[in-house]
C-alpha positions as CSV (number, residue, x, y, z in Angstrom):
1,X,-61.8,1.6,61.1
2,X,-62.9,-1.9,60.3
3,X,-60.8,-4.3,59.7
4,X,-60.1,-8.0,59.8
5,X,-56.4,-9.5,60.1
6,X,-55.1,-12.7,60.1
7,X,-51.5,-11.6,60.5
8,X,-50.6,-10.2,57.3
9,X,-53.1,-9.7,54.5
10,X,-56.5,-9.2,56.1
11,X,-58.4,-7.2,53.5
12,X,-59.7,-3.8,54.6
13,X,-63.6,-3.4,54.0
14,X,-65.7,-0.3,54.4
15,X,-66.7,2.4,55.5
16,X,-63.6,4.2,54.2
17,X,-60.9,1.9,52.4
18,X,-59.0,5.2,52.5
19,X,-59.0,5.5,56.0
20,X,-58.5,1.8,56.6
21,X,-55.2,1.7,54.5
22,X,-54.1,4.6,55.7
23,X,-54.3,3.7,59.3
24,X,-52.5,0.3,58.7
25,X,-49.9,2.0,56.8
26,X,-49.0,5.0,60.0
27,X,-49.7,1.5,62.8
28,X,-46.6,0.3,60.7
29,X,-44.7,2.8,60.5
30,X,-44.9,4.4,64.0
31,X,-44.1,0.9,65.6
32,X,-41.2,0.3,63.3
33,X,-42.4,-2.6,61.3
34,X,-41.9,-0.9,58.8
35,X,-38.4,0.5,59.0
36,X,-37.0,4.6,58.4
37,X,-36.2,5.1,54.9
38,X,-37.1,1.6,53.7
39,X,-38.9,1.4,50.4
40,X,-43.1,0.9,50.4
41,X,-44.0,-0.4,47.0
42,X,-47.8,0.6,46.0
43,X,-48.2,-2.7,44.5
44,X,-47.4,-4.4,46.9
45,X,-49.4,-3.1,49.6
46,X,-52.6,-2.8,47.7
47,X,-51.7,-7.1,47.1
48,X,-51.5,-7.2,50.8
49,X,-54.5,-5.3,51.9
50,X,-56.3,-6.8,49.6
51,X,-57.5,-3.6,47.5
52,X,-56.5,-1.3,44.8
53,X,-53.8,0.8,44.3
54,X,-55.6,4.1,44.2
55,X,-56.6,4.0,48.1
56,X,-53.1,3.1,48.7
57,X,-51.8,6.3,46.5
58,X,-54.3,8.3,48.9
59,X,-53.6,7.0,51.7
60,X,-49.8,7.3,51.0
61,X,-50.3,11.4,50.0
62,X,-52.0,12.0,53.5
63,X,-48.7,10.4,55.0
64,X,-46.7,12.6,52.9
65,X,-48.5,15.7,54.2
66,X,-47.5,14.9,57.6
67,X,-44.0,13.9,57.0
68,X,-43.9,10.4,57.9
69,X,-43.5,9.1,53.9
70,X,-41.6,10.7,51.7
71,X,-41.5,10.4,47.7
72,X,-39.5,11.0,45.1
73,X,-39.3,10.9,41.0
74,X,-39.2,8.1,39.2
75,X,-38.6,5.8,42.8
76,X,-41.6,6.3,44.6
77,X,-42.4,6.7,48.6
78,X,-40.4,5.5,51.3
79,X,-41.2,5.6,55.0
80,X,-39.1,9.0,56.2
81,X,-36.2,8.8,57.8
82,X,-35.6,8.5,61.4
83,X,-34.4,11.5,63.6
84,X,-30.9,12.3,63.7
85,X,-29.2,13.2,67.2
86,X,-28.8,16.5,66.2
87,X,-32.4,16.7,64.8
88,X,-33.7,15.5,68.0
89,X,-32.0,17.6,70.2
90,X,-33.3,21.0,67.9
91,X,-36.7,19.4,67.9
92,X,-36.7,19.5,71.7
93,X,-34.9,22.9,72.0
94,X,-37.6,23.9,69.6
95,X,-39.9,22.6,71.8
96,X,-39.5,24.6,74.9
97,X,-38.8,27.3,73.5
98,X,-42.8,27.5,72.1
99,X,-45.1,25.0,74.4
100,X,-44.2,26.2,78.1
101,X,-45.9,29.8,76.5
102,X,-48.4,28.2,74.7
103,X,-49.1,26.5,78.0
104,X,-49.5,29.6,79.7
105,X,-51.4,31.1,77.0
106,X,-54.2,28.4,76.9
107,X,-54.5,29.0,80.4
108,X,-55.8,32.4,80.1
109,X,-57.8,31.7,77.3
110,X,-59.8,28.3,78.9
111,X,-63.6,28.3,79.2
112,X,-65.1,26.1,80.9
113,X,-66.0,24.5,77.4
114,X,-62.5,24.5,76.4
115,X,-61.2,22.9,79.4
116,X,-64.1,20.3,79.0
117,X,-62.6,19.6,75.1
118,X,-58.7,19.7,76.6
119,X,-60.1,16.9,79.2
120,X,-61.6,14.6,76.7
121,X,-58.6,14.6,74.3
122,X,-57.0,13.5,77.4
123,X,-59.0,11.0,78.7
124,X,-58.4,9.3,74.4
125,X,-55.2,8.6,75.5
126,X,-56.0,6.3,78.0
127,X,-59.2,4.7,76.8
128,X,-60.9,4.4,73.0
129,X,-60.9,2.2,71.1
130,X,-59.9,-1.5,72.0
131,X,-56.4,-1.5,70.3
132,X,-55.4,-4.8,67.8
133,X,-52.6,-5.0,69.7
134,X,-49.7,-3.3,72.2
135,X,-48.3,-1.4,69.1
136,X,-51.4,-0.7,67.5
137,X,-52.1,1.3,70.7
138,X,-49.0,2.5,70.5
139,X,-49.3,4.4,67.4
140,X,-52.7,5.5,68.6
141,X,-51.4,7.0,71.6
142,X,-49.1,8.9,69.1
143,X,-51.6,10.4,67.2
144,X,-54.0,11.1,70.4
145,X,-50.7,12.8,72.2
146,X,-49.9,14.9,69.1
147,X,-54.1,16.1,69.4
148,X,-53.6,16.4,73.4
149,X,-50.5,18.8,72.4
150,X,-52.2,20.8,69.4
151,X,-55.3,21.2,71.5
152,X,-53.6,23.1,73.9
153,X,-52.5,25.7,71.5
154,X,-55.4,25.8,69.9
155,X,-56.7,27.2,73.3
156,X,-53.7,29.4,73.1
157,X,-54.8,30.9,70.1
158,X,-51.8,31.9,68.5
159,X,-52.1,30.6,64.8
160,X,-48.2,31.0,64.2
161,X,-46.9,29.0,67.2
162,X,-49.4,26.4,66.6
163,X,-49.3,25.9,62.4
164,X,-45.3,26.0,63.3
165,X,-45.1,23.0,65.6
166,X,-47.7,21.2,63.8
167,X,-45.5,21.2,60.3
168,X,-42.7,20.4,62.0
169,X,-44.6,17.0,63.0
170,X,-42.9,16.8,65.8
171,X,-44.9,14.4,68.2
172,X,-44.8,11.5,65.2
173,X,-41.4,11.6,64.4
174,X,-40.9,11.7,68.1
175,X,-42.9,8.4,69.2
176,X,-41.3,6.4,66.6
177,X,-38.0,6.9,68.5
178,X,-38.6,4.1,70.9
179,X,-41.5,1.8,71.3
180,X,-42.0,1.5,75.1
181,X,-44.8,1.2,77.4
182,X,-43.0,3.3,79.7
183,X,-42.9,6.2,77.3
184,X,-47.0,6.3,77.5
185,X,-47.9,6.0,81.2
186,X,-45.0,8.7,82.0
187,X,-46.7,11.1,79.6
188,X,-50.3,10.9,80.9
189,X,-49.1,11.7,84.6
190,X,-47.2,14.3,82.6
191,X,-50.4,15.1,81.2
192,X,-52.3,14.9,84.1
193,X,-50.0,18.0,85.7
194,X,-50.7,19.7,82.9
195,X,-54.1,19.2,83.8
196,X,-54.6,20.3,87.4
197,X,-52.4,23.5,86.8
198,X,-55.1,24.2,83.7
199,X,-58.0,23.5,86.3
200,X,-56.2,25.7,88.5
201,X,-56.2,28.8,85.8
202,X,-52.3,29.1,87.3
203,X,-50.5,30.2,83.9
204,X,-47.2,29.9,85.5
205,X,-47.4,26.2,86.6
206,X,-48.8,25.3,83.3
207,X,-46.0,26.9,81.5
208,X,-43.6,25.0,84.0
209,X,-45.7,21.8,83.9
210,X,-45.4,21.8,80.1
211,X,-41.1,22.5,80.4
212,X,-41.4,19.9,83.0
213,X,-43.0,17.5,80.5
214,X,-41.1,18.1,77.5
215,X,-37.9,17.6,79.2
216,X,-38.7,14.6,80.5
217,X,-39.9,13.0,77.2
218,X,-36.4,13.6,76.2
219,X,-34.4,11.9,78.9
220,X,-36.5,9.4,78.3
221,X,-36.3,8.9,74.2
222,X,-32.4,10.0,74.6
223,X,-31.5,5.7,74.9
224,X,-32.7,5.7,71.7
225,X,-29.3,6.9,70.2
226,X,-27.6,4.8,72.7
């Protein structure tokens, strides 16, 4: 994306204006600065980025589709709501219950090309793209985390496990729990064990690595609700 800020109303220029709203639009709402539930007035925005309101409509229907706007008739999108207690704790619960086997599934399935793929999603996580800023890179580990994840069960290969987690959007609604560096460097060691037991072809420790993982991310994102 190319764009040019100044703080608050840098315009967004080409290649895609799409793109470039629509990636202003998630930075803002996965660090917060723009707050669960509140309001986000096409208008408005388009005056801000400096474009029209149709890129902004677009870009605001992609954020639909993966749950982190929300619109309704005759009052128009808001950012979605944040997790509940309750929703976080069946989100995670829902979470081992699926990824320690898809774990263990991708590691029967891996090819050396597959494995190759798994390893470059991982190494975007820590690396890229120089990021505006700490929560720009924030939100852009988000979204690399959430590829890290559905990559895996990709390689797993079972369609239903995989189309189920990824419409729950659980990795996005997640990260904008807390904003903390911690959060990030914890999860690519995490990662990283996930790694080594994939390189290793040993199913079990990837299932357990994965469990191991997951449950971690939620001690950690549980002082959110403190």
């Amino acid at each position: 994306m190319a764009t040019e800020r100044d703080g608050t109303s840098a315009a967004i220029r080409p290649p895609s204006v799409v793109d470039g709203v629509y990636d202003r639009i998630y930075h803002q709402l996965m660090s917060l600065e723009v707050a669960p539930g509140s309001r986000i007035p096409i208008d408005t925005i388009a005056r801000e980025f400096g474009v029209s309101q149709t890129p902004v409509r677009e870009a605001l229907s992609r954020l639909e589709r993966e749950g982190l706007v929300r619109k309704e008739h005759l009052i128009g999108y808001s950012a979605a709501p944040q997790l509940t207690r309750k929703q976080f704790d069946d989100l995670y619960t829902f979470r081992l219950l699926l990824e320690p086997e898809g774990s263990r599934l991708a590691t029967r399935n891996l090819t050396p090309e597959s494995l190759q793929a798994l390893e470059s999603v991982a190494a975007d996580m820590d690396g890229g793209e120089a990021p505006l800023d700490r929560r720009t890179r924030y939100s852009r580990f988000a979204r690399a985390d959430a590829h890290f994840h559905d990559e895996i069960l990709r390689i797993a290969g079972n369609e239903v496990i995989r189309t189920t987690l990824y419409n729950q959007h659980v990795h996005l609604h997640i990260f904008r729990l807390m904003f903390n560096s911690r959060v990030t460097q914890e999860a690519l060691e995490e990662h990283e064990d996930l790694l080594t037991a994939f390189r290793a072809g040993d199913a079990d420790a990837a299932a357990k690595a994965m469990a191991n993982h997951i449950e971690r991310s939620r001690d950690r994102l549980l002082a959110a609700f403190e």
